[in-house]
Structures are given as C-alpha cells and as structure tokens.
N, C-alpha and C positions, 0 to 999 in steps of 0.2 A: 781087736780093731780099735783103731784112736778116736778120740771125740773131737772134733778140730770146733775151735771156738770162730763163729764168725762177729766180723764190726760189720755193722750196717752204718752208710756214711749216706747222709741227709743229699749231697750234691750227687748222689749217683742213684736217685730213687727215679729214672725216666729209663725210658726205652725208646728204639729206634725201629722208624718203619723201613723194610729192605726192600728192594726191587730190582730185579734181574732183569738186566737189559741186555744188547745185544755187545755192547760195551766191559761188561761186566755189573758185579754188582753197586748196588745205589743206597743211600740211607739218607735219610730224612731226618733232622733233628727237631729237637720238638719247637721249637720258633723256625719250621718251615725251610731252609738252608738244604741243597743236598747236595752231598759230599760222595766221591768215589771209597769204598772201600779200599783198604791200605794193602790187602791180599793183589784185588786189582791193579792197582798202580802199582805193586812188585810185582805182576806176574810177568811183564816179559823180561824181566832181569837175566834168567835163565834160556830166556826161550829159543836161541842160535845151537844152543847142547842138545832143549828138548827136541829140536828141530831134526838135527842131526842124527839124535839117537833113535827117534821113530824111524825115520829113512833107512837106519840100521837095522831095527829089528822088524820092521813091517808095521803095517795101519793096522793091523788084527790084533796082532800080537800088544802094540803099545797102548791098544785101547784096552784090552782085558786086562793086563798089569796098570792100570789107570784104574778102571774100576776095583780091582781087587787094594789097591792102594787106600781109595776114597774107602771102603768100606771099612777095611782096617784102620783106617785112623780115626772116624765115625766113631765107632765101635771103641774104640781105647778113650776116648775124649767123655763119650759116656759117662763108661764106669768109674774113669777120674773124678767126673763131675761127682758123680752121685755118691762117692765116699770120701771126697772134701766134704760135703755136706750132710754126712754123717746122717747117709742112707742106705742101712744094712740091706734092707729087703733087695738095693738094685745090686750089688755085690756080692751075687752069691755064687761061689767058684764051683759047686756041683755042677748048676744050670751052663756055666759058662763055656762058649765055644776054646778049645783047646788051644787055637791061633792066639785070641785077645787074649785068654786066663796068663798067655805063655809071658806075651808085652806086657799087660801091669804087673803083676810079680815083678817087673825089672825093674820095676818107677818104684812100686809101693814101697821099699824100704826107703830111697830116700826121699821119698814124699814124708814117713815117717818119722826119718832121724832131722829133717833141715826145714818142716814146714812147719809153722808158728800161728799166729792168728789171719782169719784169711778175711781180704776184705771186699774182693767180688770173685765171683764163678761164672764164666761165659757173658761178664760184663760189657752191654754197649756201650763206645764212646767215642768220641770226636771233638775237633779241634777248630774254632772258627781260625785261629792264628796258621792254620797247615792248610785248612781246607781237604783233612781227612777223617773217615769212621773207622769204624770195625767194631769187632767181639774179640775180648780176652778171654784165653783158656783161663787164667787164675792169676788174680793180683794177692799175693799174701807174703809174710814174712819166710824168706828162706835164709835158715841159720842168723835169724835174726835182725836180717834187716830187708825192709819191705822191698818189694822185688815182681817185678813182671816176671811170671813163669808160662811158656808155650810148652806142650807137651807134641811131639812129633811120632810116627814110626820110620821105620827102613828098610829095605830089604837085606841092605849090607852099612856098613860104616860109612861114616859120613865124615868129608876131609873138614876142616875149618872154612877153606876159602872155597870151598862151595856150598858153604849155607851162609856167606854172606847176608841173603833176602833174610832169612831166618831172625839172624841179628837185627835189621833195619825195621823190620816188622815190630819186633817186643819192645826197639827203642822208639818206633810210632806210639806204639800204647803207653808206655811211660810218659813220652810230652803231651799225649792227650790227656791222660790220666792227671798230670800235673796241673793242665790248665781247667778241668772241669773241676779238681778239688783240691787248689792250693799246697798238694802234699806233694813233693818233687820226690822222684824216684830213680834213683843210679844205677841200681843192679837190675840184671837180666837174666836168666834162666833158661835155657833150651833144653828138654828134656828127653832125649832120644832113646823110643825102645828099638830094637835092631831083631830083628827075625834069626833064631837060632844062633844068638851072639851075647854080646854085653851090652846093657846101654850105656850111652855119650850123654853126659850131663857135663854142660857147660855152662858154668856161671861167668860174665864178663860185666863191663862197668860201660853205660849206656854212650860215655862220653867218645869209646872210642869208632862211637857208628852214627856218631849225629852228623857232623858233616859229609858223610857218604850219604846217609838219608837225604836231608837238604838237597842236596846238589840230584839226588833223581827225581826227585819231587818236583824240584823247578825245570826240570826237563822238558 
C-alpha cells in the first residue's frame, strides 16, 4: 500500500455549512455569502435524458437503480478517501463488499502509478467571482501536475459527450480552487470505475470546458 504525502495549504483551513433545500443543495462560506452547490447547478444538464429514460424504464425501477447508484458511488468515494490518506484500517479488502472491492481495484493502480502529493481530500470550496460551492473528491498531483481529480462509478461505459456535466464540474473546482489559493490549475481527471468492465480515466485540460461552464452558469 502507498503512503501518499499530503500539503496542507493555510487558504484552505475552513469549512462550509450545507443546507438542503428544496432547490438543491446550499453552502455558506465562512463571511456569510451562500452560494448554490456546482452539482446543483449542473444537475439539470442531463435532465430531458434523465427524463426520458425513467419514462422508459418505470418510476420503481429508476428509483432502485438511483439508489443502488448513490450507494455505489458512497461507498467507492469512501475508500478513495481513506487510502489517499493513508488509512489502512478503512481499506481492508477481506471486510470489503464484493461490488466496491471490485470498483477500486480499477482506480487503485492508477491512483498508484499517476497520483503525487495530494493537497485536499473531499475539499470545500467556492467562488465569490462564480457565485458557486461544492466538495472536491481530490485535488493532487496526477503524473505530476496538480490536477482536479473526481472519481465516478457506472453501470456501463461512458461516451465523452455525455459526461459533459462531469468535465464542467472538475473545471468548477479548479477556478474555485484557483481563486481561494492563488494556484491555477489546468488539468482534470475523471476517474471512472464501470461495473464488470474497464475503467475510463480521462485526463483533459480545464481550458476546453470553461466557456461551456460560463455560459450555463449565466444561464
């Protein structure tokens, strides 16, 4: 198992208080300001497919593969978490359900071969310049240069231009990230385990989702 070194960066020592409304979620930055979560404000990006696709499969059906989804990806973001930060005891693959063990074994080698010093784990942050929050999976070096990394599941493969939100999301967190601590960040990371498959790991350069972002934001 690796020992991953983390920076603790003095601009990112706050937290954020969340609130679930009926809106979506809310955060509160610590001088009072609150800002829509950047999940929320992408969530209806897809939502004319999600729409469609329940209609398809039934309200029973879309909501049990809804929950079964949310758990699974719970559950993977965890264990992520807790062995970036070089916490054996939470990574122990005896204990582990057969599902999750199956999805990080897809990540953990290239978590392994391409992550470098990590410099938050399930970091809040926000943007008075966006007028958006959220929580990062992982800001850290991948293959060496600092890097917004999101870790995702699937049921099946995932095209490019349907994980659009996916992209505009990690490129949210990098200009937040940018503007709470001076360090600008280009690269992106989407890390996809896939259910009885391969996973999709996608590194791309932030610049080619900013004004797709922008432009739903001011929407």
């Amino acid at each position: 198992m690796r020992n991953f070194e983390f920076v603790k960066l003095d601009s990112l020592n706050y937290d954020l208080k969340a609130v679930t409304t009926d809106d979506g979620r809310v955060y509160e930055t610590p001088t009072g300001e609150k800002y829509p979560s950047i999940t929320t404000v992408l969530s209806s990006y897809n939502k004319k497919a999600l729409f469609e696709w329940r209609e398809r499969v039934g309200a029973e059906t879309a909501n049990r593969i809804a929950r079964k989804a949310s758990s699974r990806g719970t559950k993977l973001h965890t264990i992520c978490e807790k062995y970036l930060l070089n916490e054996s005891d939470g990574v122990k693959f005896k204990t582990m359900m057969p599902d999750t063990k199956e999805l990080f074994l897809q990540l953990k080698p290239h978590i392994d071969e391409n992550v470098g010093r990590v410099f938050g784990i399930e970091q809040a942050l926000f943007s008075h310049q966006l007028k958006i929050a959220g929580r990062c999976d992982c800001i850290a070096e991948w293959n060496g240069e600092l890097s917004i990394v999101d870790y995702k599941t699937a049921t099946r493969e995932k095209s490019e231009d349907g994980i659009m939100n996916y992209f505009m999301q990690c490129t949210a967190y990098a200009e937040m990230f940018g503007e709470r601590t001076g360090l600008p960040i280009n690269q992106i990371v989407v890390a996809i385990a896939v259910e009885n498959s391969q996973p999709q790991i996608f590194v791309r350069q932030k610049h080619k989702y900013l004004n797709a972002l922008m432009k739903y934001i001011a929407v």
